[in-house]
Short mmCIF file of the C-alpha atoms (twelve columns), coordinates in Angstrom:
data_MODEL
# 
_entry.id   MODEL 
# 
loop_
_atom_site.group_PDB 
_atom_site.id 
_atom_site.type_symbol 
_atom_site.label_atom_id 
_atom_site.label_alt_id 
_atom_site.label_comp_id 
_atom_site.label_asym_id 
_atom_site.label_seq_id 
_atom_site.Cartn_x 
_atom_site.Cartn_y 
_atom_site.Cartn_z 
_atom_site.pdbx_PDB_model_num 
ATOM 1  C CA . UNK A 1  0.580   -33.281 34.526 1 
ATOM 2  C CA . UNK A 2  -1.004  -31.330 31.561 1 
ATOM 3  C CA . UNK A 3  -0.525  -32.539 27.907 1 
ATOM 4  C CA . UNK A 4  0.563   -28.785 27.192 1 
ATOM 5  C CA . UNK A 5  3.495   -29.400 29.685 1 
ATOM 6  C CA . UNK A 6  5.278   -31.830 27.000 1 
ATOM 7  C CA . UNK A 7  3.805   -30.309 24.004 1 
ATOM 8  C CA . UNK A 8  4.149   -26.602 24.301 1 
ATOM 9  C CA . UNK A 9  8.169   -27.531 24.532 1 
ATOM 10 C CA . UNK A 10 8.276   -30.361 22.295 1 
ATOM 11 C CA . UNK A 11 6.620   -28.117 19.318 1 
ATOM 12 C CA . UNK A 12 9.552   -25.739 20.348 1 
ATOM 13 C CA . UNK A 13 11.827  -27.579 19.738 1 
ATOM 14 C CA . UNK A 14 10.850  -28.803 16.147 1 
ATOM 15 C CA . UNK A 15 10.520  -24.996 15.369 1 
ATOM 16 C CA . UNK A 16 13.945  -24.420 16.305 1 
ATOM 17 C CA . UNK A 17 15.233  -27.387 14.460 1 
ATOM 18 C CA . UNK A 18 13.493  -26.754 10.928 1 
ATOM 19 C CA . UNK A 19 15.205  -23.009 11.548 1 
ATOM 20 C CA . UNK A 20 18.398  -24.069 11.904 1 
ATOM 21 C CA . UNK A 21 18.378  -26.667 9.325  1 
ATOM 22 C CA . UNK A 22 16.738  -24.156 7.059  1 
ATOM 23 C CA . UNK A 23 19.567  -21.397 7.536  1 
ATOM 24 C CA . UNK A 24 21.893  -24.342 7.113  1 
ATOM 25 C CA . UNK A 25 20.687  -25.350 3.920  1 
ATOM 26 C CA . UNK A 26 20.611  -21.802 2.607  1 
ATOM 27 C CA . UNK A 27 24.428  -21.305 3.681  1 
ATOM 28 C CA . UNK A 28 25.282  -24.149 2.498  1 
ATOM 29 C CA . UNK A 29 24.053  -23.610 -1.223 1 
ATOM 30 C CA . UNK A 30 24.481  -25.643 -4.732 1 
ATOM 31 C CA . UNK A 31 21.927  -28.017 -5.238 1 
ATOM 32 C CA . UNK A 32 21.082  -28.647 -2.115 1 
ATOM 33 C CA . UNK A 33 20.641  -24.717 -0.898 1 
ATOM 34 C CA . UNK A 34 18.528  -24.315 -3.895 1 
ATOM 35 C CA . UNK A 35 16.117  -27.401 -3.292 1 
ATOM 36 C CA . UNK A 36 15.998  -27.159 0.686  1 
ATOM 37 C CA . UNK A 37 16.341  -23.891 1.575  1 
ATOM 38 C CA . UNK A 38 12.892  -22.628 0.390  1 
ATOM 39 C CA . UNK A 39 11.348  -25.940 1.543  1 
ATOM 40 C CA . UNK A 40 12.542  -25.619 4.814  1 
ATOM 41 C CA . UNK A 41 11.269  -22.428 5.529  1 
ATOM 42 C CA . UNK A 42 7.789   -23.175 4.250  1 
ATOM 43 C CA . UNK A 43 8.309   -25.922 6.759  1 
ATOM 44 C CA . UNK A 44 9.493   -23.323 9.588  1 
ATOM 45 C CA . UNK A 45 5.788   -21.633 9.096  1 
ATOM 46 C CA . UNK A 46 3.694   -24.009 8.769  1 
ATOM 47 C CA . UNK A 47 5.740   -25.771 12.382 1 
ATOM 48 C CA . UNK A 48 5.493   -22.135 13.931 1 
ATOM 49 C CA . UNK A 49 1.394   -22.181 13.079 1 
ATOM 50 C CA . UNK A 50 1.345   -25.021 14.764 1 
ATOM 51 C CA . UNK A 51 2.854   -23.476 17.628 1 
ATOM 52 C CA . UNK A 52 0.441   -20.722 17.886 1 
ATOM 53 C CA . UNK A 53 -2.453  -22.590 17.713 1 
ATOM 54 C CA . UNK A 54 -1.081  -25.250 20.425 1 
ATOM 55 C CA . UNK A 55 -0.203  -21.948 22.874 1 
ATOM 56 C CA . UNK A 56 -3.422  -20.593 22.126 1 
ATOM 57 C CA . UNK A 57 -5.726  -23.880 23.010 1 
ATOM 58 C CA . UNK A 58 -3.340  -23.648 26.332 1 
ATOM 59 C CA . UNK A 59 -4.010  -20.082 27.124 1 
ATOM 60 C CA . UNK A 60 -7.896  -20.880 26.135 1 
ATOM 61 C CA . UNK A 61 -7.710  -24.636 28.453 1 
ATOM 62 C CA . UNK A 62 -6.413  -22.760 31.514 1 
ATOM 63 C CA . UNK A 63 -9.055  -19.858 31.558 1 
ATOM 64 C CA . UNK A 64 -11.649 -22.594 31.332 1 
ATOM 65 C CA . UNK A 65 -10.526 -25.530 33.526 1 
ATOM 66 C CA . UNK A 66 -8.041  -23.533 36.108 1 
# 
């Protein structure tokens, strides 16, 4: 088995949850909308650059070792 066989969905999956809890801080609002919202986002990016750069080194490991 390849690392990128676990990692490519686990780093899914942490995208998917800092969205959701992001659009459920923003809905929720008050306080806590107004100090998570924004955080969570910036979170959402920086987990979704992350991403990219883990499907990248895939694409680039497979072209190089088969």
């Amino acid at each position: 088995m390849n690392v990128f066989d676990f990692l490519i969905p686990a780093v899914l999956v942490v995208v998917f949850g800092v969205l959701c809890f992001g659009i459920f801080a923003m809905f929720r609002g008050g306080d806590f909308g107004r100090s998570w919202s924004n955080k969570a986002m910036r979170m959402r990016v920086v987990a979704q650059f992350v991403a990219i750069l883990i499907l990248v080194a895939a694409m680039w490991a497979k072209q190089h070792y088969g």
